[in-house]
C-alpha positions as CSV (number, residue, x, y, z in Angstrom):
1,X,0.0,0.0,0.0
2,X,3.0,2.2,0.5
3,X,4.9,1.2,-2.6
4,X,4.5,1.6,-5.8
5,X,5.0,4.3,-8.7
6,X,2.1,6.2,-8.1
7,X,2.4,7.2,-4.6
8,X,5.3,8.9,-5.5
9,X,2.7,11.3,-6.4
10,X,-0.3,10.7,-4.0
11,X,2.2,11.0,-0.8
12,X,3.8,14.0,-1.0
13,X,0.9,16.2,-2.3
14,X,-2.2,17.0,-0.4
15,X,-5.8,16.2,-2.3
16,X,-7.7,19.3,-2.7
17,X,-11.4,19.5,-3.9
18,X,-12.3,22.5,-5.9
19,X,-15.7,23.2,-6.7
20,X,-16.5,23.5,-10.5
21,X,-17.3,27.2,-10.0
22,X,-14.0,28.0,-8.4
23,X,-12.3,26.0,-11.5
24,X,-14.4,27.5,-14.1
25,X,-13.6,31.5,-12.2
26,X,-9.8,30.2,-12.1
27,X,-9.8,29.5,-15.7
28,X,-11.9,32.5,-17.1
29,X,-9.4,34.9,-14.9
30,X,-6.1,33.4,-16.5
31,X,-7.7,33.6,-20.1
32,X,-8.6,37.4,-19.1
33,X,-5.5,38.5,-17.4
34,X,-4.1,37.5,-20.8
35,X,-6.4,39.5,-23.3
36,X,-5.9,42.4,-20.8
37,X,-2.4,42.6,-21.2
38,X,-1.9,41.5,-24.3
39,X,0.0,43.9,-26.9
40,X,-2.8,44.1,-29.5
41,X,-6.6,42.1,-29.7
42,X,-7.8,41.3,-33.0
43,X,-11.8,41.1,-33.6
44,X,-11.6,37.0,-33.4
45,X,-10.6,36.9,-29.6
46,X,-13.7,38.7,-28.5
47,X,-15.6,35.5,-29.7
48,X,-14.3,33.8,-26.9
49,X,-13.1,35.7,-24.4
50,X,-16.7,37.7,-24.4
51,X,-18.4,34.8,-23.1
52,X,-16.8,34.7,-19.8
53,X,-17.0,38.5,-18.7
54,X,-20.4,37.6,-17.5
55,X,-19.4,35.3,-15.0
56,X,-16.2,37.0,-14.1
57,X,-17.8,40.2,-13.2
58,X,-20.6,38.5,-11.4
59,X,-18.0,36.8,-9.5
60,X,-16.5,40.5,-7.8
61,X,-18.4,42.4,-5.3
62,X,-19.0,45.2,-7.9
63,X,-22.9,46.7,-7.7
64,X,-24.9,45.4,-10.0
65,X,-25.0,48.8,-11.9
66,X,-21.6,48.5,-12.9
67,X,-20.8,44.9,-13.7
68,X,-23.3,45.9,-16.1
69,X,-22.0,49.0,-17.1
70,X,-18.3,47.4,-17.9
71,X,-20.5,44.7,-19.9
72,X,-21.6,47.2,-22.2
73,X,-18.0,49.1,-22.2
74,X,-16.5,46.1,-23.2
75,X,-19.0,45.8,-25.9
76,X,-19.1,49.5,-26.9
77,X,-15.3,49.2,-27.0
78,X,-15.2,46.1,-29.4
79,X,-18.0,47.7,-31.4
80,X,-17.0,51.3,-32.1
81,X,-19.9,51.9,-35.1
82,X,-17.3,53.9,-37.1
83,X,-16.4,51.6,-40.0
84,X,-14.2,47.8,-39.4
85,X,-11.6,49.5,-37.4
86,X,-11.0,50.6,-33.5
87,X,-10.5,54.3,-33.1
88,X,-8.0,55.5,-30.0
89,X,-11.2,56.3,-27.9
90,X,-12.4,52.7,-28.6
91,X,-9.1,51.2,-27.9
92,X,-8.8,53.5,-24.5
93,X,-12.3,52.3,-23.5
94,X,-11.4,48.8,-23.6
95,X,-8.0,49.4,-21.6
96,X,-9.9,51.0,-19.1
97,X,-12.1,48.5,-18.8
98,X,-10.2,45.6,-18.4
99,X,-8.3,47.6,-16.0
100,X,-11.3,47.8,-14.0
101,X,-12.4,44.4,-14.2
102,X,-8.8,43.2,-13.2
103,X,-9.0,45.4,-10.1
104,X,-12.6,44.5,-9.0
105,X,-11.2,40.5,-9.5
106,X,-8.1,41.1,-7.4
107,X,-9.9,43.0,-4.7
């Protein structure tokens, strides 16, 4: 029982259980944290990155009225209505929104 290959690994490490929320947040966070710093975003990574904004702001302790409000900056940022390209103001809007978000994840 105390041989064996595999409790090299079973022995030295505690078991944790992690609910499927907690995975799912820890997941969406690492994807974000990389969009938000990323150097330049391209119109394809809002498909999927988009999707999870919903449950990473519902995750903070942000009012209601503003995890909806960065919801639709994010939005208004990737959709600036002025032709197929981001202007400055639409690229500034989406900076300051994800640094918003990151700050209302970390505290």
């Amino acid at each position: 029982k105390a041989g064996g290959f595999l409790s090299i690994f079973t022995s030295f490490y505690p078991t944790f259980s992690y609910s499927p929320l907690a995975v799912t947040t820890m997941l969406f966070s690492c994807n974000f944290i990389g969009i938000a710093l990323a150097r330049s975003l391209h119109f394809q990574f809002c498909v999927w990155y988009i999707n999870s904004l919903p449950l990473l702001l519902f995750s903070t302790r942000l009012p209601l009225f503003f995890k909806l409000l960065l919801l639709f900056a994010v939005e208004a940022a990737w959709n600036p209505w002025q032709g197929e390209s981001s202007t400055a103001a639409s690229s500034l809007l989406l900076t300051c929104t994800h640094v918003a978000i990151l700050a209302a994840l970390y505290f």
